[in-house]
N, C-alpha and C positions, 0 to 999 in steps of 0.2 A: 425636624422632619421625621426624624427615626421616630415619635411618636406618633405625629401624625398618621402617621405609613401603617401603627401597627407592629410597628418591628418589636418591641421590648414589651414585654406581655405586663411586666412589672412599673407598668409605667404610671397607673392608676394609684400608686403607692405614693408618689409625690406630689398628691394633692394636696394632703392636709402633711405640712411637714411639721416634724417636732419643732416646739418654739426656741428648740437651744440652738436650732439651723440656720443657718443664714446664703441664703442661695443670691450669687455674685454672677453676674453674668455676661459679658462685654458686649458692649453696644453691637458691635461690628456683628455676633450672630443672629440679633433681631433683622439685621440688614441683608445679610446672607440667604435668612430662612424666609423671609418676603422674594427672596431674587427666585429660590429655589422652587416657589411654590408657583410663581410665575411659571417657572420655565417647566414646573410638570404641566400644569395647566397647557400649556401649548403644545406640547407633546400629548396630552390626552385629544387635542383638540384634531390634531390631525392624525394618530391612529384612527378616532370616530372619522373623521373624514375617507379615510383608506377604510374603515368597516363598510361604510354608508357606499362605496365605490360598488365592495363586493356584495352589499345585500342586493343594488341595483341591479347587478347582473344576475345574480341568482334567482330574480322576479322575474326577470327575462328568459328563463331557462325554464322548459315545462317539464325535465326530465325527474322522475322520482329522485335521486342525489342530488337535482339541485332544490327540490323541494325541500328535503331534508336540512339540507345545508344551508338551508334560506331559516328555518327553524332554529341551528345551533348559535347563527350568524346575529340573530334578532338577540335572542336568551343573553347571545354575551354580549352585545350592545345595553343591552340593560341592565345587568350585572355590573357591567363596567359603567356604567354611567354613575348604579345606585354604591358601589366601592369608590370610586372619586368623588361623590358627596358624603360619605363618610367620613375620609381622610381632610376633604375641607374640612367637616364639623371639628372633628379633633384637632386639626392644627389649628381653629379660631379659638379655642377652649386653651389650649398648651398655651398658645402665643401672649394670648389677654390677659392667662392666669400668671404668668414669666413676665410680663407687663408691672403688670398689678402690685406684684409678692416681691419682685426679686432688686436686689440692689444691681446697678448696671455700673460697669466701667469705661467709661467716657475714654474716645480715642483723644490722647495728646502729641505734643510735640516729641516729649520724650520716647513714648511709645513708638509712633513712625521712626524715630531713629535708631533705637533696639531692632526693627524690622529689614531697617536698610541695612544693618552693621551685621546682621546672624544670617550666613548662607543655608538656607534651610528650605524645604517648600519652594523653589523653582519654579515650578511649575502653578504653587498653590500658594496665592499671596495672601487670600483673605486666609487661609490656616498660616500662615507666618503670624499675620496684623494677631490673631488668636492666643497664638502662643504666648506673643511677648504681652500681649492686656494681663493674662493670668500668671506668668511672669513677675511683669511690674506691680499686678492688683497683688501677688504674694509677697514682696519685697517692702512693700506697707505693710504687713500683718503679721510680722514674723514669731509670733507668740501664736500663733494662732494654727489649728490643724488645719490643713487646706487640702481639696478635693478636686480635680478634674475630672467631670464627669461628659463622656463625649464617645456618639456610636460610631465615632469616627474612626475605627481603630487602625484603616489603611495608613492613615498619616501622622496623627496622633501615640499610635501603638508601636512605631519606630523604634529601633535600641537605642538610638541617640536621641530621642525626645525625650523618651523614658528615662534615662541619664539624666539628663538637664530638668526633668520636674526631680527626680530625687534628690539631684543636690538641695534645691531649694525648698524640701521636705512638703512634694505637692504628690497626692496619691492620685493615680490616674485609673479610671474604672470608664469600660465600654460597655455595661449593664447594670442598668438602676439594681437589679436583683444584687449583683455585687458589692454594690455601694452599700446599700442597707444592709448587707450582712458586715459589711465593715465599720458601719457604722451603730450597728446594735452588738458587735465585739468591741469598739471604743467606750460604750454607757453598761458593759460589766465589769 
């Protein structure tokens, strides 16, 4: 979503990745980022809803402020409509192209029980199910440099998650921009 949104300005950079990459990705955030987009989607639906409240009233109003106000009230109605078709476009492009490109880590039986067995995320079980895929998906690859990349860094960027991916020699980065400097300091 962090791209879809815009958030990470460097995000156009993992279009075309270098072919020595290999981008892993657990099922469970495809699932996540479809729940997520839902749920903006209905929250855009009823802010317009509460906008479309107050533009009513403001047409009801002959006073020059609310003329005015009737003015800012439209502009950001369209603004905001033409910014949430954006962030569709971009999430349908991230999504298809994360789809398309990327290797995915199938939720198993061992993984749900890595989830039930690690007190962590409480509150936040699809970031637990997350943890232990990349986790497990690491503990198959251990010859291998491994990357968390996630602008997640509320739950993710934790000292004790941060802990638990070093042990298992996994580098955690909350900005593409970061990754790729870390990863164009790996290829000198």
């Amino acid at each position: 979503m962090s791209i879809a949104k815009g958030q990470d300005s460097q995000a156009q950079l993992l279009q075309n990745p270098p072919s020595s990459l290999r981008i892993v990705v657990p099922s469970i955030c495809f699932v996540e980022s479809l729940t997520t987009l839902e749920k903006e989607e209905k929250y855009n639906l009823d802010f317009l809803r509460n906008l479309d409240i107050q533009i009513n009233q403001a047409e009801r109003d002959n006073s020059s402020n609310a003329r005015l106000l009737l003015s800012h009230l439209e502009q950001s109605r369209t603004s905001f409509l033409q910014r949430s078709n954006e962030v569709k476009e971009r999430f349908d492009v991230a999504f298809n192209r994360l789809i398309n490109t990327s290797e995915m880590i199938t939720l198993s039986k061992d993984i749900f029980q890595l989830t039930l067995n690690r007190a962590m995320f409480e509150k936040h079980i699809i970031d637990r199910i997350i943890l232990e895929c990349i986790i497990f998906h690491a503990g198959l690859h251990p010859n291998e440099n491994k990357v968390f990349l996630s602008s997640n860094s509320k739950e993710f960027g934790r000292r004790e998650v941060l802990e638990i991916l070093r042990d298992r020699e996994i580098q955690y980065f909350n900005k593409i921009q970061n990754f790729l400097g870390w990863l164009q300091f790996q290829s000198n």
